[in-house]
Structure formats: C-alpha cells, structure tokens
C-alpha positions as a Markdown table, in Angstrom:
| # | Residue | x | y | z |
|---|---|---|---|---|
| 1 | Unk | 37.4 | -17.8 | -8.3 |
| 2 | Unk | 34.1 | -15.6 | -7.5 |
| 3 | Unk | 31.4 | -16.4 | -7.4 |
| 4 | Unk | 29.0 | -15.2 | -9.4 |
| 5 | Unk | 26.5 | -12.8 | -8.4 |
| 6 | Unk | 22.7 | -14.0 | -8.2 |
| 7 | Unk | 20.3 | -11.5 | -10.4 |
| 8 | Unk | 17.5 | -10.2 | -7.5 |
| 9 | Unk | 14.4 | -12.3 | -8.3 |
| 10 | Unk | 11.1 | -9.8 | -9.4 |
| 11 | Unk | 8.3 | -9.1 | -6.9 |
| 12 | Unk | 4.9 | -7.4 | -7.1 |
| 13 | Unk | 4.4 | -4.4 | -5.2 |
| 14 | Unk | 0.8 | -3.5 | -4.6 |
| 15 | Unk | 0.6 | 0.9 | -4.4 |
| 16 | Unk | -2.0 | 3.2 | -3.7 |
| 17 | Unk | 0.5 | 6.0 | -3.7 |
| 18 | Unk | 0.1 | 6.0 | 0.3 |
| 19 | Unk | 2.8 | 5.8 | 3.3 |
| 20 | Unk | 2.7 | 2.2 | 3.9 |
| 21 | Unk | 3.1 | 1.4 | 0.4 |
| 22 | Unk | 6.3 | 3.6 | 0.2 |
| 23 | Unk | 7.5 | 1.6 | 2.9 |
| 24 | Unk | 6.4 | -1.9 | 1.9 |
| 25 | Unk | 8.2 | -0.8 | -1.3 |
| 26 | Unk | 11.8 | 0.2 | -0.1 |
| 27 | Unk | 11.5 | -2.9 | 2.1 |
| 28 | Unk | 10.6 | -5.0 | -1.1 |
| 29 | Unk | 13.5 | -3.0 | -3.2 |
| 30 | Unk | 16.3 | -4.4 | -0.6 |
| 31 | Unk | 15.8 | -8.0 | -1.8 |
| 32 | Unk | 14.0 | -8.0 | -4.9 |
| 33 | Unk | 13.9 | -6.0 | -8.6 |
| 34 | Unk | 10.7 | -4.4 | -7.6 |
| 35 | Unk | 8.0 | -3.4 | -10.1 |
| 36 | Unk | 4.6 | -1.4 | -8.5 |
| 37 | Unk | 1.2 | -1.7 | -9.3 |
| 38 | Unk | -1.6 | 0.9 | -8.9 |
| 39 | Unk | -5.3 | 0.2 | -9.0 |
| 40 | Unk | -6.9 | 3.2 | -9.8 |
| 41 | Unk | -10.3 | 1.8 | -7.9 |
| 42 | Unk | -12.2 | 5.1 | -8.0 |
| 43 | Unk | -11.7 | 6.7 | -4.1 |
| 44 | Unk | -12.4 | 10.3 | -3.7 |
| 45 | Unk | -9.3 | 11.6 | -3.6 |
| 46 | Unk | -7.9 | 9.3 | -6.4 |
| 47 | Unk | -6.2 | 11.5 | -8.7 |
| 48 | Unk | -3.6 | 12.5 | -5.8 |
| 49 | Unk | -3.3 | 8.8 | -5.0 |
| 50 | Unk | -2.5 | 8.5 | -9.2 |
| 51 | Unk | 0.3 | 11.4 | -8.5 |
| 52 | Unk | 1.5 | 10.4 | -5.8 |
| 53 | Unk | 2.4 | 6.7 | -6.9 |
| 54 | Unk | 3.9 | 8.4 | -10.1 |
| 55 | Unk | 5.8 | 10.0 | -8.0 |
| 56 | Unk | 6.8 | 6.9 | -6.5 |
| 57 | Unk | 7.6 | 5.2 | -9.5 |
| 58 | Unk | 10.2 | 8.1 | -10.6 |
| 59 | Unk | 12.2 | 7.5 | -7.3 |
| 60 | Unk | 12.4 | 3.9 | -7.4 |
| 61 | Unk | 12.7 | 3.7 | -10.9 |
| 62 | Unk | 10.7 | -0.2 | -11.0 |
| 63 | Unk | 11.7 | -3.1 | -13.3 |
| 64 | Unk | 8.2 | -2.3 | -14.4 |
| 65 | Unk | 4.8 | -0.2 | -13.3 |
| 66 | Unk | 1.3 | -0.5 | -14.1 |
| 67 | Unk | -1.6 | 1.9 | -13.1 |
| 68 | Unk | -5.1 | 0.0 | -14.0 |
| 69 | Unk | -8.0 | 0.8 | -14.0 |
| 70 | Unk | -10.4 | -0.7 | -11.4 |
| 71 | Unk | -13.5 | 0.9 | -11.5 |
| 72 | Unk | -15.0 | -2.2 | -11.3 |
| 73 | Unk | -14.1 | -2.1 | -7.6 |
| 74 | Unk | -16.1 | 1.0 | -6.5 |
| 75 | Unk | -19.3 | 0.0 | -8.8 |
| 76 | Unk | -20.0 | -3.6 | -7.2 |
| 77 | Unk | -20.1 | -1.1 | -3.5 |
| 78 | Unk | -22.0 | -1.9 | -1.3 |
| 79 | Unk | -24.7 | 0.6 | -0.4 |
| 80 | Unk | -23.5 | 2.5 | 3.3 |
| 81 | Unk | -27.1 | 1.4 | 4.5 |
| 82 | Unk | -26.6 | -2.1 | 4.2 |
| 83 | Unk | -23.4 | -2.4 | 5.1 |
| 84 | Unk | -23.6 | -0.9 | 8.1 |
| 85 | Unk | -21.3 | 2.2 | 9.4 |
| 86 | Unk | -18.4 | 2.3 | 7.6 |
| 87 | Unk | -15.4 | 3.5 | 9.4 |
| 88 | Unk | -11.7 | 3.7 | 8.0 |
| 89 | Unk | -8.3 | 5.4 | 8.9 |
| 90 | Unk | -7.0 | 4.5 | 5.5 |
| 91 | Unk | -6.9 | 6.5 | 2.6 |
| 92 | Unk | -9.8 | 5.1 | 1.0 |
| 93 | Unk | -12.7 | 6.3 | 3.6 |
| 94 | Unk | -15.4 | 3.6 | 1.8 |
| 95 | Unk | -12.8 | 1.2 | 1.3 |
| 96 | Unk | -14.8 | -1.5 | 3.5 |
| 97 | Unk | -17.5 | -1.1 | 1.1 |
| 98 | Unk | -16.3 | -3.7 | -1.3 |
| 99 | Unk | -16.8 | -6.9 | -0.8 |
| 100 | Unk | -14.0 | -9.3 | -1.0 |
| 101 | Unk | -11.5 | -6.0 | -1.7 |
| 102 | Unk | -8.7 | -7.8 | -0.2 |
| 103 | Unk | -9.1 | -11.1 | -2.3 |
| 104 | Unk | -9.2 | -9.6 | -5.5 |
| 105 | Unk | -6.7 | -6.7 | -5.2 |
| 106 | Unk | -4.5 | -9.9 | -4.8 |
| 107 | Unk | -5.6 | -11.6 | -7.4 |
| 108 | Unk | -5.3 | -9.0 | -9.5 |
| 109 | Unk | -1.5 | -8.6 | -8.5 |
| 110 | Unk | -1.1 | -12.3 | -8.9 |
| 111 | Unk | -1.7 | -12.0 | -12.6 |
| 112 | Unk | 0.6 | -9.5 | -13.1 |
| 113 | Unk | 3.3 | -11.3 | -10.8 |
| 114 | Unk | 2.9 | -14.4 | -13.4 |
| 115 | Unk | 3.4 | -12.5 | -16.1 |
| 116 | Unk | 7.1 | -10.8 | -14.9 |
| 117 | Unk | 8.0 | -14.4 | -13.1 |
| 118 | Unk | 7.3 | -12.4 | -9.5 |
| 119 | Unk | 8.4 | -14.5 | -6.6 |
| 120 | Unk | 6.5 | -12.3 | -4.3 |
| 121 | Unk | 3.5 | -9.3 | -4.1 |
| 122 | Unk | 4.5 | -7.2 | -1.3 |
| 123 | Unk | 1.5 | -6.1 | 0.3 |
| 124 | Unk | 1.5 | -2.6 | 2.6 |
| 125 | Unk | -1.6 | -3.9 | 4.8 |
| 126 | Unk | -1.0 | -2.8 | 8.3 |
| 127 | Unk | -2.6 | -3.4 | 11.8 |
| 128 | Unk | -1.2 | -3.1 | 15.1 |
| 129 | Unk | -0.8 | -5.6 | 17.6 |
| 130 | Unk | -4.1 | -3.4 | 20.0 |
| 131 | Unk | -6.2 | -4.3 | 16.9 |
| 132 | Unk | -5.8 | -8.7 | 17.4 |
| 133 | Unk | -8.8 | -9.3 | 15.9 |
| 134 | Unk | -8.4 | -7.5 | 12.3 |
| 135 | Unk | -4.8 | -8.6 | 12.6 |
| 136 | Unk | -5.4 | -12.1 | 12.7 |
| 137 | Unk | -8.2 | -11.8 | 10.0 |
| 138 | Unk | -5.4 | -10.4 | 7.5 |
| 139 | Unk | -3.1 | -13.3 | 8.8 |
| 140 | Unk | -5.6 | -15.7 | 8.0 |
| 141 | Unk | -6.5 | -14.4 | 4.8 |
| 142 | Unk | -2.8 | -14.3 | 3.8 |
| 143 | Unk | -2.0 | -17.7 | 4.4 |
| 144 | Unk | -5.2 | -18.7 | 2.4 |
| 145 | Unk | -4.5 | -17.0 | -0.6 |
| 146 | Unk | -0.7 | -18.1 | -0.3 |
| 147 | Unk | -1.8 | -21.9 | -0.4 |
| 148 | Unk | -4.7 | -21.0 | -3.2 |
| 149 | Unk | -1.5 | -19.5 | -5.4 |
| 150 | Unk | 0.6 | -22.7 | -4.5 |
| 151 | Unk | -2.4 | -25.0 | -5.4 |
| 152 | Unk | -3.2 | -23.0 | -8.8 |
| 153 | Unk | 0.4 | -21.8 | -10.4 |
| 154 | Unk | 3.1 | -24.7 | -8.9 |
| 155 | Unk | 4.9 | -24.5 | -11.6 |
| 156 | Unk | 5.8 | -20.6 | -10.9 |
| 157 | Unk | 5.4 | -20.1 | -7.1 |
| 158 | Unk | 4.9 | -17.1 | -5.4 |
| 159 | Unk | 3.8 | -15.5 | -2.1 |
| 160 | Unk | 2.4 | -12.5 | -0.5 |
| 161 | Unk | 4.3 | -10.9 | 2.1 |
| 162 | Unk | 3.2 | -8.4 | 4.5 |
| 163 | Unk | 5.9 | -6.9 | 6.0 |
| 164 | Unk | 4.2 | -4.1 | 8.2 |
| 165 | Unk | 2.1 | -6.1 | 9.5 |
| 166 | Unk | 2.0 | -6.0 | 13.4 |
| 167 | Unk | 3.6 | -2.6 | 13.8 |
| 168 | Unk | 2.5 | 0.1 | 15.3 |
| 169 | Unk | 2.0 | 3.7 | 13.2 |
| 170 | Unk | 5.2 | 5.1 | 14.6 |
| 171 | Unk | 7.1 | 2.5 | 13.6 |
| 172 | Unk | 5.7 | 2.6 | 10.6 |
| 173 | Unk | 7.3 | 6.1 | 10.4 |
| 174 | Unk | 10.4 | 5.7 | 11.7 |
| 175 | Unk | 11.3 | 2.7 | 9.4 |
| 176 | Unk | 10.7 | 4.9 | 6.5 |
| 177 | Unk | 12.9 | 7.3 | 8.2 |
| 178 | Unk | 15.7 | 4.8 | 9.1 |
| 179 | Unk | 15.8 | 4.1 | 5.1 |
| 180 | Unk | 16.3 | 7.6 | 3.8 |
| 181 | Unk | 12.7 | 7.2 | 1.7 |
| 182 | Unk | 11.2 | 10.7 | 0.7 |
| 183 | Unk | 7.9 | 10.2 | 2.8 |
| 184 | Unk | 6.8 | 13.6 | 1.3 |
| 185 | Unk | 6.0 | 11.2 | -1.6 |
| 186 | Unk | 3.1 | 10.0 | 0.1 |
| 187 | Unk | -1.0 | 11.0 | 0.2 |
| 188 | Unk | -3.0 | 10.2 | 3.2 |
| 189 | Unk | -5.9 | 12.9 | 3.3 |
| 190 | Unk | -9.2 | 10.8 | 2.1 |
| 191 | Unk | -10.5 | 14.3 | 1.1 |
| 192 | Unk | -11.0 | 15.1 | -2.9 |
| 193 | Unk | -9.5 | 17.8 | -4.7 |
| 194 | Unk | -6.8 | 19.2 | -2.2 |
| 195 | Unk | -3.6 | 20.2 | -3.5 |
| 196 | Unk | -2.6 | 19.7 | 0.3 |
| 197 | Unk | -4.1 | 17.3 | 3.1 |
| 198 | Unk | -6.9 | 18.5 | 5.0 |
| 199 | Unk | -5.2 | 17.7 | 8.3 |
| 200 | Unk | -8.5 | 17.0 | 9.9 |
| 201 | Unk | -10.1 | 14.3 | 8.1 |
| 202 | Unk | -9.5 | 10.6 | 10.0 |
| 203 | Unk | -6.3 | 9.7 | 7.9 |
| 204 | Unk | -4.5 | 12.5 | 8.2 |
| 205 | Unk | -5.4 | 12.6 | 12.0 |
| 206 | Unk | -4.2 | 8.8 | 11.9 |
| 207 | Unk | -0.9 | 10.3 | 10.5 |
| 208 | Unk | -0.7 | 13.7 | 12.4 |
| 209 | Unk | -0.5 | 11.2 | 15.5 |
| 210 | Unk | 2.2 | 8.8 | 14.1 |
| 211 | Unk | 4.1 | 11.7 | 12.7 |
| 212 | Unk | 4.2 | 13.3 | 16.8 |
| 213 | Unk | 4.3 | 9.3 | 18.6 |
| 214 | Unk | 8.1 | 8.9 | 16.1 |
| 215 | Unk | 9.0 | 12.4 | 17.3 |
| 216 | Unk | 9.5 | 13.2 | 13.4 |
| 217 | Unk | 8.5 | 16.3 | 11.2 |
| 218 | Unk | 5.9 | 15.5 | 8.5 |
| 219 | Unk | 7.4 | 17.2 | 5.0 |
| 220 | Unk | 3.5 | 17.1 | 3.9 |
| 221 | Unk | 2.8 | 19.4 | 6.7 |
| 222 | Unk | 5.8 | 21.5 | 6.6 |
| 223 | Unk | 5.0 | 21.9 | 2.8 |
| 224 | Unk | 1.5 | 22.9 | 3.8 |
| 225 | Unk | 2.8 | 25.9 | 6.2 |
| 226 | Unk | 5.0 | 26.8 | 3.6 |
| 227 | Unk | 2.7 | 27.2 | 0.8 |
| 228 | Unk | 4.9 | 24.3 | -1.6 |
| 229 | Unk | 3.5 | 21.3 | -2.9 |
C-alpha cells in the first residue's frame, strides 16, 4: 500500500520585491506552500519595489500574498543627524533609519504566519562571512525572536529561517541561477522613478559586482541596453 503523501506545511515569506527575496522565496517554495508578504514601508523607489513583488507573486503563484502598508515604518525615522551616517547597499538607502526595523518587520510577518498556520517566515537577510560582526548580530537577533515566538504562540510553533545568510553576493546569484528563477523579476536601484536601474547608485553597484564575481549576465542590464523593460 502507498503511502500517503504529506500536504507541504505553509511558510511566510518576507518580499521587498528585491533579489534576495526571489531567492529566499524559490528556496522556501521547495519545502513549503509559500505565501509572500510585502511591506510597502515608504523607500524611495517603492512603487518599483510594489511591481516588482507583483511580479513575483504572478510567477510563483503563492497559497496567499499580502502587500501592506507600512508607512508607519518611515514616519517613526530617525532624523540622518542623529543617527549618524547612514550607509546601505540594500535597496532601501535609509533603511537603518528605523529603529528596531528588523524586530517588527518580523513581528509583523509573525501575525500573518498565525493566521495561515505558517511553520516558518523565510527571511532574505543576507551578510557575508567578511562582514562577522553584522552577521552575528542578525544570528543573534534570530535566535531571540525564534525563542520570543516559542514562548508567546506554543500552541502553533513557528520559526524564522534565513537561508542566505552567510553567503557571499555571487553565490547569492548563482543559486538563483542554478534554480531556473527569472532574476529579471528583481529591483535593486535605491533610486526613485526609474523605469530602469540607475547602475551607479550603491545597490546597483553592489549588484553590478555580484552579477561580474558569478560570471553571469544581468537581464536588468541587458534590458537596459536594449531599451525593454
């Protein structure tokens, strides 16, 4: 007799329409029933972040999506002059401008993982091994929230999982690859109304360089040269 075939359990994924969370998602997609969440916190270049993670949503058709608003996010901000000189790689420039943004963009996804019975929020977050420090700061914060989740819902357990964590850019890249995921579903550039990335700005240069370090074309660029979208 066969046995029967175990239904994939529902997980959280947490999208701002970028690369990493493309990849955190087809990761999440080979062992769960995937549904993606968008926080629509109010970057610059937010409506392309919005497209881009519709896009997303058409080609892995989730057991559910949500795109919320979290406005909330960019009003409590800390002014630049307080909080010293902001730097960032990411697609949100000012991203290190909110205080606790980590903590309650899992929270947030915690809420919505009770409500569809998530065993897990997949979470893109990404430093390489060179950066120990912020690494182990992420690692740390992960394992705190985990236990604050076990502590507050035992009766419906789950966990964040950071799959990306420790790898380098490239990798980052070439796992996407490996999978067959349309990376040209993806927006980087922290610059606002572009129809196409900058190429200069510090995320796309981030990119640019683990685009050339995978030995791998970029479609965003090759639309770019071509005039396409």
């Amino acid at each position: 007799m066969l046995e029967p075939v175990m239904a994939k359990a529902p997980a959280i994924v947490l999208s701002s329409g970028g690369i990493h969370s493309l990849v955190t998602a087809g990761l999440a997609a080979r062992e769960h029933r995937i549904a993606l969440l968008h926080l629509k916190d109010g970057r610059a270049a937010g409506r392309q972040a919005g497209d881009t993670f519709d896009r997303q949503v058409a080609h892995f058709k989730p057991l559910k999506s949500w795109s919320i608003d979290a406005m909330y996010l960019r009003q409590m901000s800390m002014p630049p002059e307080t909080a010293g000189l902001v730097t960032s790689t990411g697609s949100d420039a000012q991203a290190a401008l909110v205080p606790l943004r980590e903590l309650q963009m899992l929270t947030v996804a915690a809420g919505f993982a009770q409500q569809i019975h998530a065993t897990a929020i997949f979470w893109g977050v990404q430093y390489e091994q060179r950066a120990a420090d912020a690494l182990a700061r992420i690692v740390e914060v992960v394992h705190v929230v985990n236990q604050l989740l076990e502590l507050m819902a035992p009766e419906a357990p789950v966990v964040v999982k950071t799959p990306l964590m420790g790898l380098e850019d490239q990798q980052v890249i070439e796992l996407g690859y490996q999978m067959g995921l349309p990376l040209n579903l993806s927006w980087t550039c922290q610059l606002p109304n572009n129809e196409a990335p900058c190429m200069s700005c510090p995320a796309c240069a981030r990119r640019i360089r683990a685009f050339r370090a995978a030995q791998l074309a970029d479609p965003l660029v090759a639309a770019k040269k071509s005039g396409g979208n």
